[in-house]
Backbone as a printed PyTorch tensor [residue, N CA C, xyz], in Angstrom:
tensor([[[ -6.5500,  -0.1780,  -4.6490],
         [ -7.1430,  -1.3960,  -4.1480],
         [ -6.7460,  -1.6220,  -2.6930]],

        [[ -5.5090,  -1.4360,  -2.3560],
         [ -5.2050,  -1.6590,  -1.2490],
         [ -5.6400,  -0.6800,  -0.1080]],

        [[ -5.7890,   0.8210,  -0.3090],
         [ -6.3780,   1.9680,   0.2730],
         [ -7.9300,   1.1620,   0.3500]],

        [[ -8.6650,   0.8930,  -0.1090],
         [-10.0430,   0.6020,  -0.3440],
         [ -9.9680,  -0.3360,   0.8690]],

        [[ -9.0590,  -1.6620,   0.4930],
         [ -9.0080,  -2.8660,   1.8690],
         [ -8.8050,  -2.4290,   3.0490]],

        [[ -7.7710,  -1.6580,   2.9830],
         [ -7.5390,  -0.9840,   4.4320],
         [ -8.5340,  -0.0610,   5.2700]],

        [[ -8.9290,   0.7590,   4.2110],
         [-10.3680,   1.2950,   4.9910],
         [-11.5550,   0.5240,   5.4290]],

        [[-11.7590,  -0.3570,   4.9210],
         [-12.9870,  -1.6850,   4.7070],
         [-12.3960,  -1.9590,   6.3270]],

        [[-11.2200,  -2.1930,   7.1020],
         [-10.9410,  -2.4630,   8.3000],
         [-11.3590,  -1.4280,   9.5000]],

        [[-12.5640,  -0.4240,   9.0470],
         [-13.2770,   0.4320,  10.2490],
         [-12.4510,   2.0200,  10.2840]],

        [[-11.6650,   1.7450,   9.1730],
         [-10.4420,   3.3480,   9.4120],
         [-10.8800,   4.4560,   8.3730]],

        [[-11.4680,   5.5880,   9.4720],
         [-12.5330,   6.5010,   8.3820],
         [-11.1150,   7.6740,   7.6190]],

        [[-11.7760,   8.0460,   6.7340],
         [-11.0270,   9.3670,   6.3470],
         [-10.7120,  10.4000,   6.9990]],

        [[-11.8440,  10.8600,   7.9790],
         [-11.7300,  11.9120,   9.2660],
         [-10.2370,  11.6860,  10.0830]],

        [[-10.3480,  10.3920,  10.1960],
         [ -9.6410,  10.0740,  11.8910],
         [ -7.7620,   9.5260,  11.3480]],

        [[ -8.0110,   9.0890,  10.5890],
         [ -6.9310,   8.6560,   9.8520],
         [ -5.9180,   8.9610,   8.7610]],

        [[ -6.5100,  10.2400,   8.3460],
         [ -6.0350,  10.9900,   7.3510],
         [ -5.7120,  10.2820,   6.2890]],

        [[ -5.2640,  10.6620,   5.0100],
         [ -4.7180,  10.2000,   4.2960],
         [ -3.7520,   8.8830,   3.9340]],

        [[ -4.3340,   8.1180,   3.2430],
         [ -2.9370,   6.9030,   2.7550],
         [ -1.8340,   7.1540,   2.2640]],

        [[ -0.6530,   6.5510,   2.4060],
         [  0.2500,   6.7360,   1.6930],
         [  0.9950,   5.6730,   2.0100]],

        [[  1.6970,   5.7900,   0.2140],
         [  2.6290,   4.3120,  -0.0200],
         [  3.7510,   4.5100,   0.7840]],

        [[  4.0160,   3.6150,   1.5240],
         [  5.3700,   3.8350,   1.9890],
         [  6.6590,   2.8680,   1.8280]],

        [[  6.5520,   1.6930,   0.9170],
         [  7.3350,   0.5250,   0.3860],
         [  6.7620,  -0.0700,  -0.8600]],

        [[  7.6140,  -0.5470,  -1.6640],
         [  7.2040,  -1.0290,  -2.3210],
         [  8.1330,  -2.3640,  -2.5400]],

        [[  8.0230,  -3.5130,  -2.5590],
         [  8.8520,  -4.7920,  -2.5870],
         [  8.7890,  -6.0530,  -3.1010]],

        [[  9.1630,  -6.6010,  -3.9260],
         [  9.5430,  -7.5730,  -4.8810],
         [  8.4520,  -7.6410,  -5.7860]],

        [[  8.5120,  -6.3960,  -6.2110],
         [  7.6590,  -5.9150,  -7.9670],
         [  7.8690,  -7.1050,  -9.0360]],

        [[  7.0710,  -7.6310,  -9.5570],
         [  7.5330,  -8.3610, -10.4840],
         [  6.6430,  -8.3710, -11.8480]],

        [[  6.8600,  -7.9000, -12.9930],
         [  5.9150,  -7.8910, -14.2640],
         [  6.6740,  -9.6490, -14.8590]],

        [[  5.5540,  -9.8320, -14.9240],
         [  5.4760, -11.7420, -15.8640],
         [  5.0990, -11.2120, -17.3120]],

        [[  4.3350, -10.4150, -17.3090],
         [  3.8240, -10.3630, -19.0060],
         [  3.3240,  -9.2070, -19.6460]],

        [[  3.7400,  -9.0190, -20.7530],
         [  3.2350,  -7.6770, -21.4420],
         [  1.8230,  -6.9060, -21.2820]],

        [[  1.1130,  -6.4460, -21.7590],
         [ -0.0470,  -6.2950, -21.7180],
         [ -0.4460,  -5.4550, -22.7250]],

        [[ -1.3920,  -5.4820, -23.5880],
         [ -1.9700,  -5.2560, -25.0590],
         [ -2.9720,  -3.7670, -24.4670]],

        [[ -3.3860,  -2.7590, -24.8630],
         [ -4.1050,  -1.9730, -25.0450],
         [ -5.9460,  -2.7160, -25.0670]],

        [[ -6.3980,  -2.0240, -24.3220],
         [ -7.6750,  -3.2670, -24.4890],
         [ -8.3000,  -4.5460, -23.6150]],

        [[ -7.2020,  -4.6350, -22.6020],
         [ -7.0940,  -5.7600, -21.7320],
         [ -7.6780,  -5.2000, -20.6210]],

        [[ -8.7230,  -6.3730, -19.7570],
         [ -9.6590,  -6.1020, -19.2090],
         [ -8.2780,  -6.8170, -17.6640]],

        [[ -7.9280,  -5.6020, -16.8770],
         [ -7.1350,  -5.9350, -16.1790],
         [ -7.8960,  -6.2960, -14.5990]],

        [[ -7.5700,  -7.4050, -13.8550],
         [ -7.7340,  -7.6320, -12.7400],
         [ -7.2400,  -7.3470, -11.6210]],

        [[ -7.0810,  -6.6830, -10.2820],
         [ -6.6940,  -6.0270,  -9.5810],
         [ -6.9990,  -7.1590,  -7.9960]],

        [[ -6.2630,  -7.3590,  -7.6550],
         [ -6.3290,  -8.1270,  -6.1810],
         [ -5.1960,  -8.1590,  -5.6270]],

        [[ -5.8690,  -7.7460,  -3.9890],
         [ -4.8920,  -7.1870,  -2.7990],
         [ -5.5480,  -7.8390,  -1.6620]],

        [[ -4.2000,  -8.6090,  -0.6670],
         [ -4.2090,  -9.2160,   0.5110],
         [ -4.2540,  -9.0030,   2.0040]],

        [[ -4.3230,  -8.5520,   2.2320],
         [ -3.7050,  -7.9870,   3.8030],
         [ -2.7520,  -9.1470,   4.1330]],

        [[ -1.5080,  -8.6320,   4.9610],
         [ -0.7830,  -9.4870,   4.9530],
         [ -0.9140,  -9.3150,   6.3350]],

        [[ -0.5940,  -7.9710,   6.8370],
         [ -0.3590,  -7.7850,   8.7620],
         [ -0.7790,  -6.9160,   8.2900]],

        [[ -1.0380,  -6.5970,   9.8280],
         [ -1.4580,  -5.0180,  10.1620],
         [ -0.7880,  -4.6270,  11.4810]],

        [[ -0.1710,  -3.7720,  11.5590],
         [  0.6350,  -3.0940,  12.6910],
         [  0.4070,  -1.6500,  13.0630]],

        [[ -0.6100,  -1.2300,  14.0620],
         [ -0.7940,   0.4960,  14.1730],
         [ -1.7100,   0.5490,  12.6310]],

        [[ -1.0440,   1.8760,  12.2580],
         [ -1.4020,   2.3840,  11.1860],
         [ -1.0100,   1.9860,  10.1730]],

        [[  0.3290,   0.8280,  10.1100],
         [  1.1010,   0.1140,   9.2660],
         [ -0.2130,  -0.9850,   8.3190]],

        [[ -0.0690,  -0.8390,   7.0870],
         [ -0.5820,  -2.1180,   6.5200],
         [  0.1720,  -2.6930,   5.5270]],

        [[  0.5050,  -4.0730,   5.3930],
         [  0.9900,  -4.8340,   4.4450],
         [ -0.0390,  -5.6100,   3.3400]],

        [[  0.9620,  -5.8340,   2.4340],
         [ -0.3270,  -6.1180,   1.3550],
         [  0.4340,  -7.2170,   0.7030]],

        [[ -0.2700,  -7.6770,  -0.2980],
         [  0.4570,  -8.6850,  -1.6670],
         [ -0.6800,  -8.1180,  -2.5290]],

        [[ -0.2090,  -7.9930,  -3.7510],
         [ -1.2840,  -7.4470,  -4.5260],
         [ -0.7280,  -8.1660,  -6.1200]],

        [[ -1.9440,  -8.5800,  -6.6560],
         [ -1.3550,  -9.3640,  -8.3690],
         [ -2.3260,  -8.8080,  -8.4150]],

        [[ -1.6570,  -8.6270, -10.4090],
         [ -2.7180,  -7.7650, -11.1550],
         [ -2.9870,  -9.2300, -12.4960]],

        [[ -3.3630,  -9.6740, -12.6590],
         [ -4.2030, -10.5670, -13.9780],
         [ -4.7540, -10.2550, -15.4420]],

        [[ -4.7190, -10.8790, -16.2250],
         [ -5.6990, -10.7920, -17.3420],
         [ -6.0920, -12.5680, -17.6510]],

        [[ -7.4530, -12.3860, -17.0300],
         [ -7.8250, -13.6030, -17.3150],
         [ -7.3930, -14.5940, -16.1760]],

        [[ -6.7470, -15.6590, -16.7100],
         [ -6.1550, -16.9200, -15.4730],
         [ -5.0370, -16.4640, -15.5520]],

        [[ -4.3880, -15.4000, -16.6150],
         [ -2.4120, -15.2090, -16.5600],
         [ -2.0190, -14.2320, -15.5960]],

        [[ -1.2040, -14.1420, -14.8900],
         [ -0.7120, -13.2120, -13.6070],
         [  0.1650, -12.5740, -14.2570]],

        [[  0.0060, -10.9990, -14.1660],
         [  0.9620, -10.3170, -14.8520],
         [  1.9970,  -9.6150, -14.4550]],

        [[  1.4090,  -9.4600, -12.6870],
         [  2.2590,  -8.8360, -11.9210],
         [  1.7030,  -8.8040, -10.7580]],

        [[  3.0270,  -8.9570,  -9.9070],
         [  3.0030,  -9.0550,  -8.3470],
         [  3.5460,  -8.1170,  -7.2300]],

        [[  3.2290,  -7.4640,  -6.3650],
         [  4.2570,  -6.4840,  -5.7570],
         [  3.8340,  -7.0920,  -4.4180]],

        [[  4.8800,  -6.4010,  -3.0870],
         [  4.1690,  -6.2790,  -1.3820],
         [  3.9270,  -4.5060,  -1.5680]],

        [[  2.9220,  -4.1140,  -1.0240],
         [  2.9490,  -3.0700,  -0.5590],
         [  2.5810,  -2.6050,   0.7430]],

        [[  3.6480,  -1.5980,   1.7950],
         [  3.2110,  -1.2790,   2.8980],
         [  2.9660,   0.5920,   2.1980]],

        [[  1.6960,   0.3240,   3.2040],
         [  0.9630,   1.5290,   3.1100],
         [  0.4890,   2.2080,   4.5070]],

        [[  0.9800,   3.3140,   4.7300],
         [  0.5050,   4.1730,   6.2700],
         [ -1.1220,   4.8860,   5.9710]],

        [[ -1.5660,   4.1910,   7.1450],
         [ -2.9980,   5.1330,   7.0880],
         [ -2.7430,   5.5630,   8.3390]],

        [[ -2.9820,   7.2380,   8.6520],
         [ -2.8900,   7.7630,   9.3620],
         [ -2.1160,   9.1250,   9.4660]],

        [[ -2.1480,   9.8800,  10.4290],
         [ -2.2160,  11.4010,   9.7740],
         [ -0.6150,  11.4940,   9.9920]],

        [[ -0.4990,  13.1270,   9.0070],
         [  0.9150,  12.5910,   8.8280],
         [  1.5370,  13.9430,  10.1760]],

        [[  2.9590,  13.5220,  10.1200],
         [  3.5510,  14.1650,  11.3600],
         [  4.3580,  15.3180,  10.8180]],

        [[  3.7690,  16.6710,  11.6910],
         [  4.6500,  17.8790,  11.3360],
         [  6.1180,  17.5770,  12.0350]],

        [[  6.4190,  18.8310,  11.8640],
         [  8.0510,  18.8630,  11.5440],
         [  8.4190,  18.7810,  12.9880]],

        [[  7.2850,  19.9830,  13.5000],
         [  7.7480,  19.9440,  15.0200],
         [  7.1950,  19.1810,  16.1540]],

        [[  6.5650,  17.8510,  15.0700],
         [  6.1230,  16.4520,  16.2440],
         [  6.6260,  15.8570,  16.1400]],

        [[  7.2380,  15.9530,  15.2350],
         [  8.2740,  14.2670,  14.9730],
         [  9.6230,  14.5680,  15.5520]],

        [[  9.8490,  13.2860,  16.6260],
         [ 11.1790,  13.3560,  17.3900],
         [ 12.1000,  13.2420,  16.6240]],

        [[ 13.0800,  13.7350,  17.3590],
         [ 14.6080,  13.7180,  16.9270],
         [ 15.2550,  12.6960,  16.9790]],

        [[ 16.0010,  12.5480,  16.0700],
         [ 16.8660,  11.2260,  16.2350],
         [ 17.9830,  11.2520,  16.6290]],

        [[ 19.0120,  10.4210,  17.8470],
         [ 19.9630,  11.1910,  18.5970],
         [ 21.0850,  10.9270,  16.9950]],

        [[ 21.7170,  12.0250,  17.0080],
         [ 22.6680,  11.9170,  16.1910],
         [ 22.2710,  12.4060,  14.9260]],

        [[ 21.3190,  12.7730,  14.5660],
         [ 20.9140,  13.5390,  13.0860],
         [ 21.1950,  14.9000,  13.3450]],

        [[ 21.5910,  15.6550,  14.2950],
         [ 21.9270,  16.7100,  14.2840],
         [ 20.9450,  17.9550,  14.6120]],

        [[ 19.6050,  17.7730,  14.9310],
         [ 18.5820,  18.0320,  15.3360],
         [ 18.4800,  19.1250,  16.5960]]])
């Protein structure tokens, strides 16, 4: 859901490569859930920074909220070994 929102913001598959989760933060399940349950899925944009996106995302059955997470997610291509700078002191 949140890959879907973030692209909906003009960011093609070509140019941006691949999504990926990169946090996940204050997960919270409220309630069980039965086999059969017609589950609801909704995601926020919270910020957007670069390629950075933040989210809030609850999942539902019905009016009951079953669960809540933040998720930051990177869209954008990912960095080889020998692009990504060094960090002083990692030994690099």
């Amino acid at each position: 859901t949140c890959g879907i929102l973030a692209r909906s913001f003009g960011e093609s598959v070509e140019r941006s490569g691949a999504g990926r989760l990169t946090a996940v933060r204050n997960a919270r399940f409220r309630l069980p859930v039965v086999p059969g349950s017609l589950l609801i899925y909704r995601a926020e944009l919270l910020v957007r920074a670069g390629p950075l996106y933040s989210f809030r995302a609850t999942t539902s059955v019905g009016d009951s909220l079953i669960a809540e997470v933040e998720l930051l997610l990177h869209l954008g291509p990912l960095l080889s070994a020998a692009s990504t700078p060094s960090v002083p002191g990692d030994g690099s």
